[in-house]
MDAnalysis code that builds the backbone (N, CA, C; Angstrom):
import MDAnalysis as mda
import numpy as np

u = mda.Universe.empty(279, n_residues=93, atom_resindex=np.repeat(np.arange(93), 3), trajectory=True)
u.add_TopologyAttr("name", ["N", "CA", "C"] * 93)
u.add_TopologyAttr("resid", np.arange(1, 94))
u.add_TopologyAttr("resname", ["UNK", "UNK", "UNK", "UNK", "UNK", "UNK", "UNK", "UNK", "UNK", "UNK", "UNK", "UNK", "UNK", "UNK", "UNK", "UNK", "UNK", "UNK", "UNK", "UNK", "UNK", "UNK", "UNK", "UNK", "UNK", "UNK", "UNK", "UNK", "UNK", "UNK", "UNK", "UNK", "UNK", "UNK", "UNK", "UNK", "UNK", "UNK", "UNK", "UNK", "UNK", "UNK", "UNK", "UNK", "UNK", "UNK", "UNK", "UNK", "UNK", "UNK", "UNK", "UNK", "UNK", "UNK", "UNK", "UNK", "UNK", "UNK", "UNK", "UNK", "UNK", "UNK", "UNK", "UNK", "UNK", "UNK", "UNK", "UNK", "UNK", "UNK", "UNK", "UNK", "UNK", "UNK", "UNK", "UNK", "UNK", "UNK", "UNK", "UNK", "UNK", "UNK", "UNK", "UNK", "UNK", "UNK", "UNK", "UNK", "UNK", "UNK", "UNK", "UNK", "UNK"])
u.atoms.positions = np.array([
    [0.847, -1.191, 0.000],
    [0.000, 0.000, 0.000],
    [0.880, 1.238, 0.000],
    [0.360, 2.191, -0.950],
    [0.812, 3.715, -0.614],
    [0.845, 4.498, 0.486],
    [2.228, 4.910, 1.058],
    [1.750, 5.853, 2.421],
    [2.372, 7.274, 1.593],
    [1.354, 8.059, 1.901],
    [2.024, 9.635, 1.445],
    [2.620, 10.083, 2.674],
    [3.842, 10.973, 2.036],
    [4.290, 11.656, 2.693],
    [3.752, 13.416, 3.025],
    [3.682, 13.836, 3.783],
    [3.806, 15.687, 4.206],
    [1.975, 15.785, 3.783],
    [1.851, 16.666, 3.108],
    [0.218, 17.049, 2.772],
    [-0.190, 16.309, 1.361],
    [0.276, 15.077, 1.337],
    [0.082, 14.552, -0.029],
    [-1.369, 12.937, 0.692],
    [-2.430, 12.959, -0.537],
    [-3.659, 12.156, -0.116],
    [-3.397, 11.072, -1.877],
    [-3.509, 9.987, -1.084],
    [-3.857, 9.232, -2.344],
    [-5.316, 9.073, -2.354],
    [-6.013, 9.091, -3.667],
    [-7.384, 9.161, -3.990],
    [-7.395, 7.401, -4.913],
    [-8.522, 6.915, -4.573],
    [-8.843, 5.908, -6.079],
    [-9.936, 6.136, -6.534],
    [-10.238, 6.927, -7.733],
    [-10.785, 7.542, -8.558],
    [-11.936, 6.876, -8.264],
    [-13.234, 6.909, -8.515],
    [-14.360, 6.476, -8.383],
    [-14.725, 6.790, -10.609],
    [-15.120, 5.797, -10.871],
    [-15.244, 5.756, -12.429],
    [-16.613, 5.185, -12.264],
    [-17.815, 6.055, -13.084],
    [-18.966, 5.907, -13.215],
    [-19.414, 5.687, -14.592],
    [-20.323, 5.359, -15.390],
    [-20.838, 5.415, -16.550],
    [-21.416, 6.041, -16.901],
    [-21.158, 7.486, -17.593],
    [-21.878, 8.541, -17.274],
    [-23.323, 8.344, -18.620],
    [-24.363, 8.808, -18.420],
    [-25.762, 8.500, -19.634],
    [-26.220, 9.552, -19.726],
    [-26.967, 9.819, -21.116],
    [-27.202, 10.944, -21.301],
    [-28.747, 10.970, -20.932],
    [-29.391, 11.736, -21.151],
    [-30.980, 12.085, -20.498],
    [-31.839, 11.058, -21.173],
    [-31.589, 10.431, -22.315],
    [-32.201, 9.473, -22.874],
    [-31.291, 7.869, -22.507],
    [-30.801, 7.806, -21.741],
    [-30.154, 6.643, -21.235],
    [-29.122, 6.173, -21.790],
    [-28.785, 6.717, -23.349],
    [-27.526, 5.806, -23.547],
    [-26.097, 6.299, -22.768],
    [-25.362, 5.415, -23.280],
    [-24.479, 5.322, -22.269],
    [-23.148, 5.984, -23.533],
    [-22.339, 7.201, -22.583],
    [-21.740, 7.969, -23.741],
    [-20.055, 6.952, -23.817],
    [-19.349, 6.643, -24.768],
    [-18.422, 6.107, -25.059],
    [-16.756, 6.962, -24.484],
    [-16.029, 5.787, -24.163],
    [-15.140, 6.436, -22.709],
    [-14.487, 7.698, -23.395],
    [-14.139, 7.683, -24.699],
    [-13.207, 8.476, -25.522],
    [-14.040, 10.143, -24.894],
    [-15.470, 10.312, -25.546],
    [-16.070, 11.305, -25.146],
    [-16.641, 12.035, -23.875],
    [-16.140, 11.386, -22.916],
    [-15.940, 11.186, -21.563],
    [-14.836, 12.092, -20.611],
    [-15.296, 12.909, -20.168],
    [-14.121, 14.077, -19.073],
    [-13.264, 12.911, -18.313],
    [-12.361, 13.149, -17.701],
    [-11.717, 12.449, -16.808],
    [-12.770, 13.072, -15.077],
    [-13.035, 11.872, -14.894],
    [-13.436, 11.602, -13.548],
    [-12.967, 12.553, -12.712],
    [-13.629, 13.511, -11.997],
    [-13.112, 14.236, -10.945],
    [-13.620, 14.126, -9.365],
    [-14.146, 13.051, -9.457],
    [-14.878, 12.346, -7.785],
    [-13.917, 10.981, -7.737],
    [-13.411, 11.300, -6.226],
    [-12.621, 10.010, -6.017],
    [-12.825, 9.733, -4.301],
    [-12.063, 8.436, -3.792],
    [-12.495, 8.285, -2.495],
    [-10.791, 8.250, -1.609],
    [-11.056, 8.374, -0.934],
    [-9.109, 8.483, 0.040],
    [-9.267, 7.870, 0.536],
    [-8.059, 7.198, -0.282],
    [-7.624, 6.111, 0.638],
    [-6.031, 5.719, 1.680],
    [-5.600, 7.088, 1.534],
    [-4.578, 7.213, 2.245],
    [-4.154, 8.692, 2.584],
    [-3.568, 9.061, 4.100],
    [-3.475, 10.660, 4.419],
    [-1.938, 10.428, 4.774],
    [-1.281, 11.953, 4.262],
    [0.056, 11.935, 4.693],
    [-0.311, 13.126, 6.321],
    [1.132, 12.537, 7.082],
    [0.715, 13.537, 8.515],
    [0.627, 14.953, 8.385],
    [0.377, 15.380, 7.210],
    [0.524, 16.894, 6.971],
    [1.547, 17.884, 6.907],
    [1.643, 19.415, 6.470],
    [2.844, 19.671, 6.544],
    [2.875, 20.599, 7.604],
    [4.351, 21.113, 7.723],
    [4.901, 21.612, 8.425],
    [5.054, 23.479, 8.338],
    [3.844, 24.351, 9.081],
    [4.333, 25.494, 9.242],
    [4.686, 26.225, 10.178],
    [5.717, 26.961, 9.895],
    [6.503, 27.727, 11.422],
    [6.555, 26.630, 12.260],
    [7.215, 26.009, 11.996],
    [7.129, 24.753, 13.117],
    [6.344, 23.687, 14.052],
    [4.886, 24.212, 12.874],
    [3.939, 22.902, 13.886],
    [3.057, 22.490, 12.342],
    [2.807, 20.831, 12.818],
    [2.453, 20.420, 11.469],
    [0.783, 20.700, 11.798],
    [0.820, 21.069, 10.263],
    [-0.679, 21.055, 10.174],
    [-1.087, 19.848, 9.724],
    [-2.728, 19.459, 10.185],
    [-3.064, 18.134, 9.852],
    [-3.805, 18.255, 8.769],
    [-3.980, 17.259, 8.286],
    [-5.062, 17.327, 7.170],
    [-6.176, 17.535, 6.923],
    [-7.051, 18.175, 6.311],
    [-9.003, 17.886, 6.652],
    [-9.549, 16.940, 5.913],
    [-8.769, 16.146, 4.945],
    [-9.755, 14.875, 4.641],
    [-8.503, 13.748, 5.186],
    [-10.009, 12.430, 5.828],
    [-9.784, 11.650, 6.087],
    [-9.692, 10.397, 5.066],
    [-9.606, 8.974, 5.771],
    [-9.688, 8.162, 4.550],
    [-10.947, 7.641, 4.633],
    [-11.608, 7.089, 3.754],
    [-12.813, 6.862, 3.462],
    [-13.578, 8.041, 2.982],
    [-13.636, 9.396, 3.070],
    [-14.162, 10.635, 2.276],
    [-14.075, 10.617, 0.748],
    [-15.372, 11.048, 0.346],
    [-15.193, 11.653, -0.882],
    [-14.584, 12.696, -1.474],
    [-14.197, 12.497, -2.369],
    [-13.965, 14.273, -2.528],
    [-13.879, 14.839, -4.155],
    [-14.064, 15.690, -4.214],
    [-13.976, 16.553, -5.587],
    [-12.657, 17.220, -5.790],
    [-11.706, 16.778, -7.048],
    [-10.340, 17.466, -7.373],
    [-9.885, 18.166, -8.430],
    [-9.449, 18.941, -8.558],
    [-9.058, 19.865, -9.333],
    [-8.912, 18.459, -10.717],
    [-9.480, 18.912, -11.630],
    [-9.205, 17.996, -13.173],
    [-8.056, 17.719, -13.245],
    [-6.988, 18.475, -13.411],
    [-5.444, 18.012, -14.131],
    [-4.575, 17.560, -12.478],
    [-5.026, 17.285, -11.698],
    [-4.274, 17.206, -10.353],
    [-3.786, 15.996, -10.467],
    [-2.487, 16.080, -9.635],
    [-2.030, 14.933, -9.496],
    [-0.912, 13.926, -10.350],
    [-0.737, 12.869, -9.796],
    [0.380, 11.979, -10.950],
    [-0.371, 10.473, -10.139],
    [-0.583, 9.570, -11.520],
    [-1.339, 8.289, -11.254],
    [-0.153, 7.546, -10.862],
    [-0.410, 6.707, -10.057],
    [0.883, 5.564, -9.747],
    [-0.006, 4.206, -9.711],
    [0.595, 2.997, -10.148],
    [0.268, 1.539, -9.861],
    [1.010, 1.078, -8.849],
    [-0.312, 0.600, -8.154],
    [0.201, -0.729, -7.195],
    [-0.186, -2.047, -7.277],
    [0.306, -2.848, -8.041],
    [-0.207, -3.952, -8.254],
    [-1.335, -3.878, -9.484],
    [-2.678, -4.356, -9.289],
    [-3.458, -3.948, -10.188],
    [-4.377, -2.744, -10.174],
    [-4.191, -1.970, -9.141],
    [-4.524, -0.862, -8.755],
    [-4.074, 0.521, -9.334],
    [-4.566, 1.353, -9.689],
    [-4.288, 2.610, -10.316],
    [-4.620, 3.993, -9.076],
    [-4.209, 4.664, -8.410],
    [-4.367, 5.316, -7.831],
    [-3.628, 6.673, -8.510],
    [-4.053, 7.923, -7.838],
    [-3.664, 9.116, -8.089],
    [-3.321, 10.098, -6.761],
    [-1.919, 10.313, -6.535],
    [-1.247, 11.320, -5.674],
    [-1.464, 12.594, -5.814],
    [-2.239, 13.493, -5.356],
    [-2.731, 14.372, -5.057],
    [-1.944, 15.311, -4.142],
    [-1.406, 16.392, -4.075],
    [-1.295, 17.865, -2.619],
    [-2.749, 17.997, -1.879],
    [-2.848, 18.188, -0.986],
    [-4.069, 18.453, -0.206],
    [-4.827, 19.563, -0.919],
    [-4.022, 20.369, -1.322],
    [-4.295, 22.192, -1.711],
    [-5.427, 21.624, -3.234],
    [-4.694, 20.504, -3.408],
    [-5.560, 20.708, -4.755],
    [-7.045, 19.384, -4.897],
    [-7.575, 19.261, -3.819],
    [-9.031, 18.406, -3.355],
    [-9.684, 19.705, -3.295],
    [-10.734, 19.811, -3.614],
    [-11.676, 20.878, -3.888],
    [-12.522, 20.956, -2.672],
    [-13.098, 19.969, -2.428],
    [-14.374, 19.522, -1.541],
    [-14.536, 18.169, -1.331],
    [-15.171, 18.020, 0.027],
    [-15.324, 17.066, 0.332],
    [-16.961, 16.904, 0.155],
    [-17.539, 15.787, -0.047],
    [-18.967, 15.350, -0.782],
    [-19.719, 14.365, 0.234],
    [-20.457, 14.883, 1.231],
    [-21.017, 14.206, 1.885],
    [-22.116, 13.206, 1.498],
])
């Protein structure tokens, strides 16, 4: 498993099938990249003036991320995406 380091969150993308108002189902090519994912890992946060700040998302949260964020890494058969804290938008209750 991935442990991040400083204010860095690994996310695993949540991939839906997105349909249009008449139900079909639109083909992946024409398709945004996914910007809802779930955390599954928190780094201890970083460090200012000398006291670390913690993070505000936990693991198991949803959250909404900036589109181009991040760098994907494999673990095994797993695809995850490394994220900065700064760049999770919201969290999605």
């Amino acid at each position: 498993m991935l442990k991040p380091l400083n204010d860095r969150v690994v996310l695993k993308v949540v991939e839906e099938a997105e349909k249009t108002v008449g139900g079909f189902v639109l083909a992946s090519a024409s398709q945004e990249k996914p910007q809802v994912a779930e955390v599954v890992a928190v780094g201890p946060g970083k460090f200012s003036h000398g006291n670390r700040i913690e993070p505000a998302v936990a693991v198991g949260d949803r959250v909404a991320f900036e589109k181009f964020a991040g760098n994907e890494v494999k673990d095994g058969d797993e695809t995850y995406l490394i994220v900065r804290e700064k760049e999770i938008l919201a969290i999605i209750d």
